[in-house]
C-alpha positions in Angstrom: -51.6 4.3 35.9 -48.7 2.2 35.3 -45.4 4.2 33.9 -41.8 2.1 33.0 -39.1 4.0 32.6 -35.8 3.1 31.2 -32.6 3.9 29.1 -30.8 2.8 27.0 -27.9 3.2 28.2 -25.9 3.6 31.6 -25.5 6.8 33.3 -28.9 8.7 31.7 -30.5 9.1 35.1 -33.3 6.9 35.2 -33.8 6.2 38.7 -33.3 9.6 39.9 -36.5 10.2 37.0 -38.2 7.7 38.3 -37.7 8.6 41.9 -39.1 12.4 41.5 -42.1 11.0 39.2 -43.4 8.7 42.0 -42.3 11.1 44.6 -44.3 14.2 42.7 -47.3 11.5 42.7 -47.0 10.8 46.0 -47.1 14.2 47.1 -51.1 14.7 45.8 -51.3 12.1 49.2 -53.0 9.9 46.5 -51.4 6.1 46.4 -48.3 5.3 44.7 -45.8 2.4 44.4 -42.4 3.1 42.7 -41.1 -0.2 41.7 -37.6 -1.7 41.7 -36.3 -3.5 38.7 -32.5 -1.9 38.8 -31.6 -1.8 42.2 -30.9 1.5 43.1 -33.7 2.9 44.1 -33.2 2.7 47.9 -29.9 4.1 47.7 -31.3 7.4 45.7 -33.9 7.7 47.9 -31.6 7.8 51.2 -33.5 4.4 52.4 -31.5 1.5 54.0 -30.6 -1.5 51.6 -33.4 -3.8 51.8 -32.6 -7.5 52.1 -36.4 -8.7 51.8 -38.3 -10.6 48.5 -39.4 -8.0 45.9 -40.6 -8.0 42.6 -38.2 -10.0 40.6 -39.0 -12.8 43.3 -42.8 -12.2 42.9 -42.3 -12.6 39.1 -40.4 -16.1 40.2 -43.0 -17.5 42.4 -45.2 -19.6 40.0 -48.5 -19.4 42.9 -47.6 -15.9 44.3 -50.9 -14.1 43.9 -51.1 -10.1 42.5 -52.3 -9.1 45.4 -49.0 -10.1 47.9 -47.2 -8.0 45.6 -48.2 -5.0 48.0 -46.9 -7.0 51.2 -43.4 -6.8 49.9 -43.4 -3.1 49.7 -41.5 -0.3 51.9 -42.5 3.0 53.3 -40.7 5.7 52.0 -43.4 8.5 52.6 -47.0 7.7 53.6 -48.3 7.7 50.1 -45.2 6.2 48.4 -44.3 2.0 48.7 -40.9 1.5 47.3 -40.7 -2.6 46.3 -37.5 -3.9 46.6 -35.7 -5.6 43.1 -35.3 -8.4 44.8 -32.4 -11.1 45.0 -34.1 -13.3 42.1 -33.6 -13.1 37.8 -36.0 -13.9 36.4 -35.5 -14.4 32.2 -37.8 -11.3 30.4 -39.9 -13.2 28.3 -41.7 -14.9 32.0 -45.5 -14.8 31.6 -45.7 -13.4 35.2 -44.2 -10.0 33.7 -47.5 -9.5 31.7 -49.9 -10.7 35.0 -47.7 -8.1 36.4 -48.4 -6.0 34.1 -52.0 -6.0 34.1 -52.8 -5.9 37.7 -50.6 -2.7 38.0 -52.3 -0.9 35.3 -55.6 -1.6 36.1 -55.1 -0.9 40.1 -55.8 2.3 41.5 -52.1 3.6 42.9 -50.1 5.3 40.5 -47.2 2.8 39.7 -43.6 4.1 38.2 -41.0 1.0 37.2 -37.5 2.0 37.0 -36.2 -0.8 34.7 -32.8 0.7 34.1 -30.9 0.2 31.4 -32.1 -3.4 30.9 -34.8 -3.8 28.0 -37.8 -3.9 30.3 -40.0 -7.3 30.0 -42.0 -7.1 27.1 -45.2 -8.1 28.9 -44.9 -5.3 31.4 -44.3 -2.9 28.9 -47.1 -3.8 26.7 -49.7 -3.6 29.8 -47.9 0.2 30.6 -49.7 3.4 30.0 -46.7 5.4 29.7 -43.5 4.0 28.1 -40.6 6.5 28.9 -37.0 6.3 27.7 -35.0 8.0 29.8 -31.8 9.6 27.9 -29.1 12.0 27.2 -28.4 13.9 23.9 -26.2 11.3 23.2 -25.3 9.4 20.0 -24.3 6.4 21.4 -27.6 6.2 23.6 -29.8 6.9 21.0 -28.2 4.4 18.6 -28.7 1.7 21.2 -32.4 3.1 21.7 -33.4 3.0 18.0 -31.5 -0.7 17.4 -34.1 -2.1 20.6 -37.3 -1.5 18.3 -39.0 -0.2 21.5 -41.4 2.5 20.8 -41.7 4.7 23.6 -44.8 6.4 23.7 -42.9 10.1 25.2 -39.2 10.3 25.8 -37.0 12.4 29.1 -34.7 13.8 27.6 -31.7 15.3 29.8 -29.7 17.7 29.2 -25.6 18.5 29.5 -23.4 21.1 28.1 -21.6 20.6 25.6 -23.9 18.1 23.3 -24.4 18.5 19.8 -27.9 16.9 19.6 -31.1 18.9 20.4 -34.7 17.5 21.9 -36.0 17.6 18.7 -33.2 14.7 17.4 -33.5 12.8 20.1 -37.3 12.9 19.3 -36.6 12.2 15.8 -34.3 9.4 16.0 -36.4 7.3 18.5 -39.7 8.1 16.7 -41.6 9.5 19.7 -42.1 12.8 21.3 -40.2 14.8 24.1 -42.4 15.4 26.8 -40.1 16.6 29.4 -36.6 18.1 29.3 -34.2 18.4 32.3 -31.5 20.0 32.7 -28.3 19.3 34.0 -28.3 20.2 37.7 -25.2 19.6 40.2 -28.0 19.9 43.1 -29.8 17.1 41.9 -26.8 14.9 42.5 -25.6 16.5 45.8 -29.1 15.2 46.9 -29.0 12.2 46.2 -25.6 11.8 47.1 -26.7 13.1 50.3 -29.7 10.9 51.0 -31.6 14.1 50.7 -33.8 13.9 47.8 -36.8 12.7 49.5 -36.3 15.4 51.5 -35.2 18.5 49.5 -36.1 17.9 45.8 -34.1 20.3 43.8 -36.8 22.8 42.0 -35.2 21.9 38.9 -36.1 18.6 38.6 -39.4 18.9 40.1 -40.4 21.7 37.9 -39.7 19.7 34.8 -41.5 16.8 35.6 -44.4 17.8 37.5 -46.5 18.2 34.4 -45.7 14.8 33.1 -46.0 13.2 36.9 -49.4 15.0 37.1 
């Protein structure tokens, strides 16, 4: 199962999603990669910067075969590889991103991408089985979101106080349905401020996305 998540826009909290989804796979001890494209991963997690290849570089390589992909991961749990971004760019419309694409989806670990805020490679996307946009009640995001002509196929939608848009806007506005809603929590950040989140997942999180990790 191969899941890309992204946003829009800065500041929506896609890694920290993407983080608890492969973390929340992970914990059924069944295989799962949770794959860099953003670079902030390893700080959310509490892991030590990594300074080796990772995917971007993979996606560089013009002989690199699927299969070294796996080498270039990182233990963060003993179901969970974390691959590193990387220190390469490689330009979106790269035919690697659909091999990519293609051997993640059909291989048996469950594989989340955190693609930030960037528009995520149109080949990977197109091989994902779950195409999630990460984003906050926000005008501005969801502006941005319907301008990209990227159809999700279900959308995370996170909550603050004070916003004047409901789920069922956001929903409406990106033409795709709102399969998990999370609420603002000040625990989620202290976590991963705190390195902790590996560690001491805030229920609140967890509990909203378990059904959609699952």
């Amino acid at each position: 199962m191969l899941t890309v998540c992204w946003a829009a826009k800065g500041g929506s909290g896609t890694t920290v999603v993407s983080c608890v989804l492969a973390l929340l796979n992970a914990a059924r001890h069944e295989p799962s990669w949770l794959i860099d494209l953003a670079g902030d991963v390893p700080a959310a997690l509490g892991m030590s910067e990594p300074s080796s290849p990772g995917a971007h570089d993979w996606v560089i390589s013009p002989s690199a075969p699927a299969a070294a992909l796996e080498a270039l991961g990182i233990a963060a749990t003993d179901d969970l590889r974390v691959i590193p971004r990387g220190t390469s760019a490689p330009m979106s419309d790269n035919q690697r991103w659909a091999e990519l694409g293609r051997y993640l989806a059909d291989g048996s670990a469950h594989v989340v991408v955190d693609a930030g805020t960037a528009k995520p490679p149109p080949g990977l996307l197109a091989a994902a089985q779950q195409r999630l946009l990460v984003t906050r009640p926000c005008y501005l995001s969801l502006r941005r979101a319907a301008a990209s002509e990227i159809t999700p196929t279900g959308v995370i939608v996170v909550h603050e106080p004070g916003r004047a848009l409901r789920a069922d806007d956001v929903g409406h506005a990106v033409r795709a349905p709102v399969v998990a809603e999370v609420s603002t929590d000040p625990g989620v950040a202290r976590a991963v401020d705190a390195g902790l989140l590996m560690a001491r997942m805030p229920r609140s999180i967890a509990s909203a996305l378990r059904q959609l990790a699952s």
